[in-house]
C-alpha positions, 0 to 999 in steps of 0.5 A: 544845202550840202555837207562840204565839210568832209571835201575840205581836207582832200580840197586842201591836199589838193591845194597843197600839190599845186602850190608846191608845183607852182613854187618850184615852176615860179623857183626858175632853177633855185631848187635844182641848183642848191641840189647840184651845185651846194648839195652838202650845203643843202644838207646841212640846212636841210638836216637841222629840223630834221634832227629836231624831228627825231628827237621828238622834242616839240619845244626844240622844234618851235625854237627851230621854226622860229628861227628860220622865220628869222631868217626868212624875213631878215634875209628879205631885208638887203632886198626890200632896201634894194628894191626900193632904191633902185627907183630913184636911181640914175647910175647904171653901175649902182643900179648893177651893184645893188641887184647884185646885193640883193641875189646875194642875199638870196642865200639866208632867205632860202635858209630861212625858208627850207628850215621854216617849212621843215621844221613847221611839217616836223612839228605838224607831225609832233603835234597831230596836227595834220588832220586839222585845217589851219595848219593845211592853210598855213603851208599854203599860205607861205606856199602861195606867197612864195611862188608869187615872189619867185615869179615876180622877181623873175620878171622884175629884178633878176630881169633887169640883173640880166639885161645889166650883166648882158649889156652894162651899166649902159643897159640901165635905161628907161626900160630896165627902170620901168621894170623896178618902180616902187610901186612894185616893190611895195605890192610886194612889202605889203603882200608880204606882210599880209601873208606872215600875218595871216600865218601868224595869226593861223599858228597863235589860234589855230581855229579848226 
């Protein structure tokens, strides 16, 4: 049997470009505008794992990527309370002010994700840890769940946003309400979960 473990690593490089790809594909736009239209913005949030960075401080570091997992997941919140009452909802109008809560809320999820990929690559650097496997699936891992969010999003809930903002409270027919069942918003609950759990438990143990 061959030795494929020298392929691992150049397999995971590999990996990891076409994730980011993907993640920026799936994005529709979100990176360009924080770019464009709130680059000082961008700055701010983006500058805060990097000044831990140079400090070099690796406890500064994990409190700093810690955070932005809080973020993160606090910032899905108004959106995994949206999406699953938006199916049992009659009212055009409450449907159009919970989508517009929920792209509101998008703001402090992007935080939370800029500083929690940041500051997880500074500490790679800190730790020499960028030889190692586990760390590699990890940025893969929240990469993959990422693109797959974006893109599910795209053709779900900012669709349906659309198609309200277009056309009304009267736009919210049977068609838009097919495209928010609660079955999709708990495959994304679930996938979720399973991503940070899977991260989690590659950043406690970090086997190989």
């Amino acid at each position: 049997m061959p030795d494929v473990g020298p392929l691992v690593m150049p397999a995971l490089y590999v990996l990891t470009a076409v994730l980011v790809v993907a993640v920026i594909w799936a994005g529709d736009g979100v990176f360009p505008y924080y770019l464009t239209v709130r680059p000082l913005y961008t700055v701010v949030v983006l500058g805060i794992p990097l000044v831990a960075w140079a400090l070099q401080n690796p406890q500064l570091l994990v409190f700093v990527h810690i955070s932005g997992a809080f973020i993160f997941v606090g910032g899905h919140a108004a959106s995994a309370l949206v999406a699953f009452q938006l199916p049992g909802e009659t009212d055009g109008a409450r449907a159009q002010a919970l989508l517009e809560l929920s792209s509101r809320s998008l703001d402090w999820l992007h935080i939370g994700l800029a500083v929690l990929i940041l500051s997880g690559i500074a500490a790679g650097f800190v730790g020499h840890w960028w030889d190692r496997p586990w760390i590699w699936l990890s940025l893969d891992l929240l990469l993959a769940i990422s693109a797959y969010m974006y893109a599910g999003n795209r053709s779900t809930y900012s669709s349906a946003r659309n198609r309200l903002v277009e056309g009304g409270a009267a736009a919210w027919d049977a068609e838009v309400q097919g495209m928010v069942d609660r079955r999709q918003a708990m495959l994304f609950l679930v996938t979720g979960m399973a991503a940070l759990a899977a991260i989690a438990v590659l950043m406690i143990f970090k086997p190989g």
